[in-house]
MOPAC internal coordinates of N, CA, C and O (Angstrom, degrees):
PM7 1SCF
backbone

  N    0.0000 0     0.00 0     0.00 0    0    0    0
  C    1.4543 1     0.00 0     0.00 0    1    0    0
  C    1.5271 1   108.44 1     0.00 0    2    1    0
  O    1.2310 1   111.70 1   -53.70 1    3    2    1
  N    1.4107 1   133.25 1   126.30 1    3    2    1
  C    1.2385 1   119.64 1   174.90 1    5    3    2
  C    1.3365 1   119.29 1   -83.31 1    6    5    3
  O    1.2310 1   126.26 1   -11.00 1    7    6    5
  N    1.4288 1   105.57 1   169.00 1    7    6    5
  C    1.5726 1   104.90 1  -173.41 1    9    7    6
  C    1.2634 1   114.12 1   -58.68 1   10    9    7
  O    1.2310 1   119.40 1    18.42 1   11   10    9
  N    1.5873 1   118.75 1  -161.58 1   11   10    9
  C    1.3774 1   134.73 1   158.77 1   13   11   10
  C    1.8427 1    89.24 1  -140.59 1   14   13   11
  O    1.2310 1   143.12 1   -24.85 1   15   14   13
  N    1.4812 1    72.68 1   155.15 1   15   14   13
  C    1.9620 1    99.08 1   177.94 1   17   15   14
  C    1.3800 1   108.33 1  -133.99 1   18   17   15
  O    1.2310 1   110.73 1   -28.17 1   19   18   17
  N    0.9251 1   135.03 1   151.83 1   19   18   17
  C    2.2039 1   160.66 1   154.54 1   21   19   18
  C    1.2152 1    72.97 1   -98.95 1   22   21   19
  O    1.2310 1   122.89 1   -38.29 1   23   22   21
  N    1.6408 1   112.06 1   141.71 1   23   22   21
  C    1.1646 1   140.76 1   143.13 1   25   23   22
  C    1.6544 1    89.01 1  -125.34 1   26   25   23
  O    1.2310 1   130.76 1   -43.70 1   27   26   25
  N    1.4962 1    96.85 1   136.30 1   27   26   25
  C    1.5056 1   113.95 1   172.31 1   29   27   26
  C    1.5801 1   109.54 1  -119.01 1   30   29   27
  O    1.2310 1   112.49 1   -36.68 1   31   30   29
  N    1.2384 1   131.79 1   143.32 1   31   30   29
  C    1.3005 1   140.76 1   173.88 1   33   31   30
  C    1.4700 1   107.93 1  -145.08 1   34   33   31
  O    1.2310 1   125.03 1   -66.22 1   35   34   33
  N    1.7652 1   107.94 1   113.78 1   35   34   33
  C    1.6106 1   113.83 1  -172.21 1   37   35   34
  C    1.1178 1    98.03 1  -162.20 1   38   37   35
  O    1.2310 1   138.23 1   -34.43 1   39   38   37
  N    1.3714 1    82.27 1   145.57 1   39   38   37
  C    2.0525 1   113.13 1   174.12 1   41   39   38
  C    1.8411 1   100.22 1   -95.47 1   42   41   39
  O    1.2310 1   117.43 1   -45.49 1   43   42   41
  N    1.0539 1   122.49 1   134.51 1   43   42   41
  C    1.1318 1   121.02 1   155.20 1   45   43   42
  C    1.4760 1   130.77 1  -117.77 1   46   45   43
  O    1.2310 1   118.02 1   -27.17 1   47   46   45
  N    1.4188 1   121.37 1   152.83 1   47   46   45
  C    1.6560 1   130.68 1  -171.35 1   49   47   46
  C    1.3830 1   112.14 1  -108.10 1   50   49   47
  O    1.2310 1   127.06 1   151.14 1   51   50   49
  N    1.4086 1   104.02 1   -28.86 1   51   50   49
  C    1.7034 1    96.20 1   168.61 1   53   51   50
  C    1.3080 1   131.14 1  -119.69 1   54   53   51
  O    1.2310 1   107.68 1  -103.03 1   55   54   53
  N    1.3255 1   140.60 1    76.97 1   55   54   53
  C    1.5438 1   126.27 1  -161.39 1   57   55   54
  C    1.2721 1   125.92 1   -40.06 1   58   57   55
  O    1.2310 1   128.18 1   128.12 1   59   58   57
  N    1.3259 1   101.86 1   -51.88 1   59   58   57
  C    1.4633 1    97.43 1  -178.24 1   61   59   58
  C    1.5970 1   111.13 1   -60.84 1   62   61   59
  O    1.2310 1   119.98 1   115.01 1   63   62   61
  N    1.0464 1   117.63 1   -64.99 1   63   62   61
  C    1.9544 1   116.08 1   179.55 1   65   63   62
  C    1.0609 1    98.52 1   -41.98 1   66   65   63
  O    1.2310 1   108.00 1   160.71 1   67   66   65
  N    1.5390 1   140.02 1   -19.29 1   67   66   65
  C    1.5270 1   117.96 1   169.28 1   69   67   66
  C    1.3257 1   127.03 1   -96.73 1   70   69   67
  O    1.2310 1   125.64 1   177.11 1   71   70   69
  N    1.1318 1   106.76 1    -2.89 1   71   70   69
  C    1.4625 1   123.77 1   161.94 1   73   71   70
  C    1.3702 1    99.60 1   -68.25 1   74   73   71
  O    1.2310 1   117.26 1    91.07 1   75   74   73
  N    1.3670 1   122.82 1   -88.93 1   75   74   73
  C    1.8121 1   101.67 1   176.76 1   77   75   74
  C    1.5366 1   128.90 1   -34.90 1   78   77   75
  O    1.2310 1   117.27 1   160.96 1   79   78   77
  N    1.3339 1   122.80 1   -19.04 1   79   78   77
  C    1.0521 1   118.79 1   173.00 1   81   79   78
  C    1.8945 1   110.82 1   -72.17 1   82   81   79
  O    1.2310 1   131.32 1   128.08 1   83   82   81
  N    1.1934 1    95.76 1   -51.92 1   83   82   81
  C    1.9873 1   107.97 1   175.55 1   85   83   82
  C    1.3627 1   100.09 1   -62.65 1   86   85   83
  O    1.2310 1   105.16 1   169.86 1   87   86   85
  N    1.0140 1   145.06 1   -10.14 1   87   86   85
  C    1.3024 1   147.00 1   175.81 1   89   87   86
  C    1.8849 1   112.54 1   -70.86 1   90   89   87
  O    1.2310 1   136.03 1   123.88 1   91   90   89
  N    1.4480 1    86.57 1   -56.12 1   91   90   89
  C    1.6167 1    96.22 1  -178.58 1   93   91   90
  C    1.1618 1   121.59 1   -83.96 1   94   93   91
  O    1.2310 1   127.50 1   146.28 1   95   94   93
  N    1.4810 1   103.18 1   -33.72 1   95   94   93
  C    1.7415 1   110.74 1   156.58 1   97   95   94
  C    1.3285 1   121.33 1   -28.10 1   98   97   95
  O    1.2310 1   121.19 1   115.16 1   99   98   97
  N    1.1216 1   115.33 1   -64.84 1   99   98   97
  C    1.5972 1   152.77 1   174.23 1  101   99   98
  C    1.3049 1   105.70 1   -36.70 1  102  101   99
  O    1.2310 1   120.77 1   110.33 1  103  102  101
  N    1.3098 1   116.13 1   -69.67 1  103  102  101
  C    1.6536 1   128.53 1   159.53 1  105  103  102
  C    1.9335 1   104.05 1   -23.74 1  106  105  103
  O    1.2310 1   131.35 1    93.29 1  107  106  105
  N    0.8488 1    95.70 1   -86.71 1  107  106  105
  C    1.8329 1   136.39 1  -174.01 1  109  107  106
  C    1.9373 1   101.44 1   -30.77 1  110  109  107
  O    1.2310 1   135.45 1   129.72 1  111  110  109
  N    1.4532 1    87.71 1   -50.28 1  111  110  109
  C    2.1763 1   105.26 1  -164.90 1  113  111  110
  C    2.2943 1    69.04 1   -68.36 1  114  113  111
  O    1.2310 1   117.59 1   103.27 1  115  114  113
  N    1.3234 1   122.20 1   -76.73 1  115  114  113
  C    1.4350 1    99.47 1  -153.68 1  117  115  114
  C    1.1470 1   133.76 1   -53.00 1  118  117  115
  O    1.2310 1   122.08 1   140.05 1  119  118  117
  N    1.9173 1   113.63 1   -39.95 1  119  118  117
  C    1.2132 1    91.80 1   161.98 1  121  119  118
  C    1.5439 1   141.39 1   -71.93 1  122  121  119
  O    1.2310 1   126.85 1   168.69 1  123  122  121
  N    1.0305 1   104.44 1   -11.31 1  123  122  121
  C    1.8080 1   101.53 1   159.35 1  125  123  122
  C    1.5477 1   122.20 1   -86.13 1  126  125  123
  O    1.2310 1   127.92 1  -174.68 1  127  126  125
  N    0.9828 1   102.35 1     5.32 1  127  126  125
  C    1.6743 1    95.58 1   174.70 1  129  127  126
  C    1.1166 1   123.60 1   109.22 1  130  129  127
  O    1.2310 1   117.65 1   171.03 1  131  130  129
  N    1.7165 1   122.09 1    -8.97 1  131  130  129
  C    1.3032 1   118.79 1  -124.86 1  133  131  130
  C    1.9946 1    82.70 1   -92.03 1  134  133  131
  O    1.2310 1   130.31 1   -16.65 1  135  134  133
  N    1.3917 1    97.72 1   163.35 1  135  134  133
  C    1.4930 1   129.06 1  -174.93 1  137  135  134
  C    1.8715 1   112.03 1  -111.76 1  138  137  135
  O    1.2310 1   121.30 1   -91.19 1  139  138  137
  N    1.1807 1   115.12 1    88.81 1  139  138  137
  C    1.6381 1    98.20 1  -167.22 1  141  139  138
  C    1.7924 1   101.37 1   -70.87 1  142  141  139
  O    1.2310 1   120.62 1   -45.42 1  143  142  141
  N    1.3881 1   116.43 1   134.58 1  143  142  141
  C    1.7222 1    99.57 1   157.65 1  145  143  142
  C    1.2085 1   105.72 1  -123.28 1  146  145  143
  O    1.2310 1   106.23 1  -163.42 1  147  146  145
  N    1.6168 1   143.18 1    16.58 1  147  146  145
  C    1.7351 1   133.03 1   147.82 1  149  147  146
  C    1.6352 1    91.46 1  -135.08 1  150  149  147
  O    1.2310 1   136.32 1   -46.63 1  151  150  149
  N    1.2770 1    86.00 1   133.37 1  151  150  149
  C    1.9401 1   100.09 1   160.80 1  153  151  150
  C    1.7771 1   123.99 1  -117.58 1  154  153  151
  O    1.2310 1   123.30 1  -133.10 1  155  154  153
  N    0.5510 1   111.27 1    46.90 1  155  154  153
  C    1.7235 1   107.79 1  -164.22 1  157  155  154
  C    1.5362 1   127.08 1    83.72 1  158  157  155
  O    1.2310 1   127.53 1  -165.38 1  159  158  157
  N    1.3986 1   103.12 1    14.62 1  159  158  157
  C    1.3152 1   110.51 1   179.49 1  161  159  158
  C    1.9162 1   110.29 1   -75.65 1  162  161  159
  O    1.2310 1   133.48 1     8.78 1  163  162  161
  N    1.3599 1    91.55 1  -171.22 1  163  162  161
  C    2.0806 1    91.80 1  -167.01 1  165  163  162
  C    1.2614 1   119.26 1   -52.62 1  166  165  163
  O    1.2310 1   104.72 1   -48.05 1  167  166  165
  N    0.8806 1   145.85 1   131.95 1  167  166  165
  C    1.5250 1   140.53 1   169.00 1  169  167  166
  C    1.5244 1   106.35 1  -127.82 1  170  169  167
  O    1.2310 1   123.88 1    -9.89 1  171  170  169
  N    1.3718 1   110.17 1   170.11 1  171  170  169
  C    1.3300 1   122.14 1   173.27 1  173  171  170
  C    1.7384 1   100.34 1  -143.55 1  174  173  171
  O    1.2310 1   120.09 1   -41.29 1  175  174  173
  N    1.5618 1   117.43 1   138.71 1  175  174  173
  C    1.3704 1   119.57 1   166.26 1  177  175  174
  C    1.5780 1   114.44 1   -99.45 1  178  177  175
  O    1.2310 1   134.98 1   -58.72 1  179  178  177
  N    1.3712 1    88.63 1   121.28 1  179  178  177
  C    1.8803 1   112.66 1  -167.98 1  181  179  178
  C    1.4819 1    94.63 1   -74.68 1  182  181  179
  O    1.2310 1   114.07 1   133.73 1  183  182  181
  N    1.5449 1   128.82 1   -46.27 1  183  182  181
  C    1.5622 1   121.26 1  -165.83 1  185  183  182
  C    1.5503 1    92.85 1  -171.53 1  186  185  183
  O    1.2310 1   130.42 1   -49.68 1  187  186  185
  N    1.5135 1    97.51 1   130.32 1  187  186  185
  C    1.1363 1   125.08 1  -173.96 1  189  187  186
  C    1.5783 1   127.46 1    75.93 1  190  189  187
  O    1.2310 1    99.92 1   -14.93 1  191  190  189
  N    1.2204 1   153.91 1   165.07 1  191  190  189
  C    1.1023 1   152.28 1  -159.83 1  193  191  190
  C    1.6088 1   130.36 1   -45.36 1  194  193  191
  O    1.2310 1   115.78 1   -69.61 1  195  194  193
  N    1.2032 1   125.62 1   110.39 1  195  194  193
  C    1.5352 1   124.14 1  -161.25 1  197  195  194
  C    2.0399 1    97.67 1   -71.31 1  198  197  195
  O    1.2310 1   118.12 1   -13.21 1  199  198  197
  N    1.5185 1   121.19 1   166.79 1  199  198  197
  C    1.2944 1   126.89 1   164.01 1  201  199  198
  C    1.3994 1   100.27 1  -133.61 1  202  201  199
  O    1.2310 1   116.79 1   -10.98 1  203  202  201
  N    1.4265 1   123.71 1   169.02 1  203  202  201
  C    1.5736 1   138.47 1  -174.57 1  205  203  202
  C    1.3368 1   104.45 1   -89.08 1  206  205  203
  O    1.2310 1   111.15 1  -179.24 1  207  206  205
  N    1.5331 1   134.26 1     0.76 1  207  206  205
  C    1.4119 1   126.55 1  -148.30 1  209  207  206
  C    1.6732 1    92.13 1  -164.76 1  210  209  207
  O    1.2310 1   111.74 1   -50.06 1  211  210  209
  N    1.2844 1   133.18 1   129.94 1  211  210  209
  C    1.4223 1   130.23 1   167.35 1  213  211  210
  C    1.6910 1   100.16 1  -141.56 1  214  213  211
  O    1.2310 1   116.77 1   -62.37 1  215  214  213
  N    1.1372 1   123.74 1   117.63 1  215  214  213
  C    1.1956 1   120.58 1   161.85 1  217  215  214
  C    1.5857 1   121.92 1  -124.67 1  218  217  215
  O    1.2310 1   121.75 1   -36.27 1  219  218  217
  N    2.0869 1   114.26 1   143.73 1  219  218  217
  C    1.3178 1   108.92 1   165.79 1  221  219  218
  C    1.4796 1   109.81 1  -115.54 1  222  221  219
  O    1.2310 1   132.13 1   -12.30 1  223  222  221
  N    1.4413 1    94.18 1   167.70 1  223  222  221
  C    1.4454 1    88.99 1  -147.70 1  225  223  222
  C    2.1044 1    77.64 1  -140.64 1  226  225  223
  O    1.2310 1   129.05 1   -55.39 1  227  226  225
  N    1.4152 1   100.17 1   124.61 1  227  226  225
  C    1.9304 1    86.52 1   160.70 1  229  227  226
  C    1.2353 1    96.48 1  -141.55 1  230  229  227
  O    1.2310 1   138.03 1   -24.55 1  231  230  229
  N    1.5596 1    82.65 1   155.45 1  231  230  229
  C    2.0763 1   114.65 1   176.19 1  233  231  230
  C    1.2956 1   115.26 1  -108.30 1  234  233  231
  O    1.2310 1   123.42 1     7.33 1  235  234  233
  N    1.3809 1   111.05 1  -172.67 1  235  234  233
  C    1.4586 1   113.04 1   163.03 1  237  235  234
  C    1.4664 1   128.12 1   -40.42 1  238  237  235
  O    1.2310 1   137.21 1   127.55 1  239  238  237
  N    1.6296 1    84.27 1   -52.45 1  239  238  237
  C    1.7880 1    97.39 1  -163.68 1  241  239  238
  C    1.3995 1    82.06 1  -164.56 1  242  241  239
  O    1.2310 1   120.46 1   -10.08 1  243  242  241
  N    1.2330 1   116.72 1   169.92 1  243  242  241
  C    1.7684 1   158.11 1   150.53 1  245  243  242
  C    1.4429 1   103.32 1   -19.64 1  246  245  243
  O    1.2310 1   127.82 1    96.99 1  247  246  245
  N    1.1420 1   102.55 1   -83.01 1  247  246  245
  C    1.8842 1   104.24 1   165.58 1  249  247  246
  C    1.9740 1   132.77 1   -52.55 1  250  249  247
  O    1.2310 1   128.66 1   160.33 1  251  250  249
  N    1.0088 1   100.91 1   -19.67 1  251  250  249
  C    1.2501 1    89.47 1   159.59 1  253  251  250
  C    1.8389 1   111.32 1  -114.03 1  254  253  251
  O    1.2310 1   101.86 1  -149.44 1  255  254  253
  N    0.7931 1   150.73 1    30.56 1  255  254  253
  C    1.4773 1   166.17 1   128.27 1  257  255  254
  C    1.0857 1   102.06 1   -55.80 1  258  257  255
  O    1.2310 1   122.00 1   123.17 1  259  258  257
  N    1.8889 1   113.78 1   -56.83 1  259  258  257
  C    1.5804 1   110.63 1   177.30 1  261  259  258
  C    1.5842 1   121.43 1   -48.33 1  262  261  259
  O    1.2310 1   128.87 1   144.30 1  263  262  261
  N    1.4629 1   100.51 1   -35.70 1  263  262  261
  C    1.4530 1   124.82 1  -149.99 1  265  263  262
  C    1.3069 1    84.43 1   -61.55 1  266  265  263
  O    1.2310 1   120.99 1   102.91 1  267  266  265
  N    1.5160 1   115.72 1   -77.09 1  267  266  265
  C    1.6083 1   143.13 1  -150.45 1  269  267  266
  C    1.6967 1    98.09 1   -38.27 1  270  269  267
  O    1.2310 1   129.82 1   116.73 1  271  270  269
  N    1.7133 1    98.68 1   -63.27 1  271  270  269
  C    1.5193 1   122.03 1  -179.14 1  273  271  270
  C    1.7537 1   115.23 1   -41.26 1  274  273  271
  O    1.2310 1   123.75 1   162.16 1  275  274  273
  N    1.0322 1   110.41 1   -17.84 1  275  274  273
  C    2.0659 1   121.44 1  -175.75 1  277  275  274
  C    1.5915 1   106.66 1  -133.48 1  278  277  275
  O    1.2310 1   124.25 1  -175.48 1  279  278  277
  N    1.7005 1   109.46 1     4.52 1  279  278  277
  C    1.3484 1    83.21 1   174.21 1  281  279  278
  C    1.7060 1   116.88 1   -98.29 1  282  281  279
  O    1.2310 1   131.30 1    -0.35 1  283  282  281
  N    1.2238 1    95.80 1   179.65 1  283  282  281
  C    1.9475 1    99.07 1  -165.74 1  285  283  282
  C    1.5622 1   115.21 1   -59.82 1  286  285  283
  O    1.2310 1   121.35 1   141.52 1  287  286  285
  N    1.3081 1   115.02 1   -38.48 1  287  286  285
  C    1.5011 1   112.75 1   156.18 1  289  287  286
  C    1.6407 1   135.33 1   -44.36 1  290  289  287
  O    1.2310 1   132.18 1   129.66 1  291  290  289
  N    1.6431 1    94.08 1   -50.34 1  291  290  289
  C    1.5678 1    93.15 1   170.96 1  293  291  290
  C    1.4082 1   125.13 1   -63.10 1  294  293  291
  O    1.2310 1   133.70 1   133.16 1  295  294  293
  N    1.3746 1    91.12 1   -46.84 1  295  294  293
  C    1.8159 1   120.42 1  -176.65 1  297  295  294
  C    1.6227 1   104.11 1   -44.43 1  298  297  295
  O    1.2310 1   123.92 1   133.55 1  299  298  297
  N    1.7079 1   110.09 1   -46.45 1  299  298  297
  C    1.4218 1   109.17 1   176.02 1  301  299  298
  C    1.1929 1   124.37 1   -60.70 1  302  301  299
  O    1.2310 1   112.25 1   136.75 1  303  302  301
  N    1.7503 1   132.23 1   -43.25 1  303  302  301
  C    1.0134 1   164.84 1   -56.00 1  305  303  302
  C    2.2571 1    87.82 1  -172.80 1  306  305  303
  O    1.2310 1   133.57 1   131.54 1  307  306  305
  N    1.0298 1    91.37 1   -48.46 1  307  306  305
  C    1.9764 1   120.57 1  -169.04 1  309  307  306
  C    1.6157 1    83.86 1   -83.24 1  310  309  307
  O    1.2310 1   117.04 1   131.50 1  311  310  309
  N    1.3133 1   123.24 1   -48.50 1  311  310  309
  C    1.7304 1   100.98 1  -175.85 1  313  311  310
  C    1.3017 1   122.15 1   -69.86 1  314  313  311
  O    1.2310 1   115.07 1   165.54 1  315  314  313
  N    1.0657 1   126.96 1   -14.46 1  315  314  313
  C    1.5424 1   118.49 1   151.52 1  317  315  314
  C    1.6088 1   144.12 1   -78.90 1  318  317  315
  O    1.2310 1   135.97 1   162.82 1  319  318  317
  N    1.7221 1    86.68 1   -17.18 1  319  318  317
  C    1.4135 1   106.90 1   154.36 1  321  319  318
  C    1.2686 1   132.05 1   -56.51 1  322  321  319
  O    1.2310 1   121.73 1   123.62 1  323  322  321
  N    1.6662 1   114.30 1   -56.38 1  323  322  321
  C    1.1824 1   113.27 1  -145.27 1  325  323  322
  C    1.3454 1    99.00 1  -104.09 1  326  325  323
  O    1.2310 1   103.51 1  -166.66 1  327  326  325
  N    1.7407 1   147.94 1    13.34 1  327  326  325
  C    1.1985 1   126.50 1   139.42 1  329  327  326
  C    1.4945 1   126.09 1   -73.41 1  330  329  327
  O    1.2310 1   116.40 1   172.51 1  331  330  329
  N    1.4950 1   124.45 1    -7.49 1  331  330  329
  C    0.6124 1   140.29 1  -143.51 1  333  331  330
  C    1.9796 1   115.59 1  -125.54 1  334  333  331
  O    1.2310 1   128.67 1   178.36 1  335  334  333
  N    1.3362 1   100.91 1    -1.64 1  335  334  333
  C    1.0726 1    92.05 1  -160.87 1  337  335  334
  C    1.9646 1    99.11 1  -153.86 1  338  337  335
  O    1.2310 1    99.63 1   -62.27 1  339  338  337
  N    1.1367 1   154.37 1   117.73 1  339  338  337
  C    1.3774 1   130.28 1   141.29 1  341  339  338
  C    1.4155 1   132.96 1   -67.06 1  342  341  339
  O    1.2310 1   121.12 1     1.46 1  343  342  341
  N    1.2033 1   115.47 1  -178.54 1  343  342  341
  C    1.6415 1   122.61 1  -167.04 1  345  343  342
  C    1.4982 1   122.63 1   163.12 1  346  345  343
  O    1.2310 1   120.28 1    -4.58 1  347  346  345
  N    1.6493 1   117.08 1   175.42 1  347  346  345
  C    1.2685 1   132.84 1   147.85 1  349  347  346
  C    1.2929 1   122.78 1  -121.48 1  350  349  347
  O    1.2310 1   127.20 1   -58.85 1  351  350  349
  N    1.5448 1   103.75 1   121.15 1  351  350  349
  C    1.5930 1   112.80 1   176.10 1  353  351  350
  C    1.5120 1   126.62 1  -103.66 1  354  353  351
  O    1.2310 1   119.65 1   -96.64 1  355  354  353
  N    1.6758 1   118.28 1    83.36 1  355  354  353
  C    1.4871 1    97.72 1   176.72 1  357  355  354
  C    1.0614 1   137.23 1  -133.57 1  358  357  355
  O    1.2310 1   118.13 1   -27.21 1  359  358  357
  N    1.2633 1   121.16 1   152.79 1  359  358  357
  C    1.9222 1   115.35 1  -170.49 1  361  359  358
  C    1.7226 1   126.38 1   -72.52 1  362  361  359
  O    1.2310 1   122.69 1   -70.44 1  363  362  361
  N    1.2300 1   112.45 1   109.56 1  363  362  361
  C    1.4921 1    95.25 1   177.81 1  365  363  362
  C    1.5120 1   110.06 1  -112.97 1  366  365  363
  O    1.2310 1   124.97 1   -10.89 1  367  366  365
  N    1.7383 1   108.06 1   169.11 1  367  366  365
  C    1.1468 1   105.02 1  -178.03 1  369  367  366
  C    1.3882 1   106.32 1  -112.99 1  370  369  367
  O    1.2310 1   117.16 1   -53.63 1  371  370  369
  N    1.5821 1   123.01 1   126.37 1  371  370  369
  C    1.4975 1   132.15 1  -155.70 1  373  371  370
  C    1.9952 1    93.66 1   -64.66 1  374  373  371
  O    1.2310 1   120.76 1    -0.52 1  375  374  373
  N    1.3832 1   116.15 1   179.48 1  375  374  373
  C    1.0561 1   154.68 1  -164.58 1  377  375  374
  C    1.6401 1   102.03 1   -90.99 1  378  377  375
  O    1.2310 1   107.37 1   -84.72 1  379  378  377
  N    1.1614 1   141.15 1    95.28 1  379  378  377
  C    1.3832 1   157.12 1   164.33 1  381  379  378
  C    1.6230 1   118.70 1   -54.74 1  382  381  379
  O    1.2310 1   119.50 1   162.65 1  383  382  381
  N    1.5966 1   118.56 1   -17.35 1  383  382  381
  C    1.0943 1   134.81 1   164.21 1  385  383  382
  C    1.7627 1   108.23 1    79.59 1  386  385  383
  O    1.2310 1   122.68 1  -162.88 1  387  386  385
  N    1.8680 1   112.47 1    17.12 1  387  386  385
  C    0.9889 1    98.19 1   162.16 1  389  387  386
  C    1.6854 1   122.70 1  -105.91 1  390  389  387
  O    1.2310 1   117.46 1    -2.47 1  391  390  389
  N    1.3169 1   122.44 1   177.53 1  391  390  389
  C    1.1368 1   126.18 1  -152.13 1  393  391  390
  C    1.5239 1   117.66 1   -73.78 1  394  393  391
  O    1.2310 1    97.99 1   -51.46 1  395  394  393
  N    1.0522 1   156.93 1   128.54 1  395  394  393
  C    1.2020 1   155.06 1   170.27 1  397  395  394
  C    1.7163 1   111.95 1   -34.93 1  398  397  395
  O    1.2310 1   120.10 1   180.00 1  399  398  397

């Protein structure tokens, strides 16, 4: 089954309120499983609009990515985020390695 991924891309306005937000995140990524492989580390935007913040994020699968993303931890976790911050948040489902 292939994974699922959150790719996150965000500018933020308040550090600290997003620190409580990465806090609960944090909470949220273990009990679902989640695996971080980018956290806000260097990036460069190749085409189209750069953000201050890029993160990947993988799960099991598609459905629990969904899970993590609506459950009550995150959900709590997202209200300190989201006055505070813009972005794009979306779930993909990784590459299974069969043939087109």
């Amino acid at each position: 089954m292939p994974k699922g991924y959150i790719i996150a891309r965000v500018d933020v306005d308040d550090a600290d309120q997003y620190a409580l937000y990465a806090k609960g995140a944090l909470e949220a990524m273990r009990i679902h499983g989640c695996r971080i492989l980018a956290r806000g580390g260097r990036s460069e935007a190749l085409e189209g609009p750069a953000r201050q913040r890029n993160v990947i994020l993988e799960f099991a699968d598609f459905d629990t990515a969904k899970r993590y993303f609506a459950s009550p931890e995150y959900q709590k976790a997202r209200s300190f985020r989201a006055p505070v911050s813009t972005g794009e948040f979306v779930v993909v489902e990784g590459y299974d390695g069969a043939q087109p």
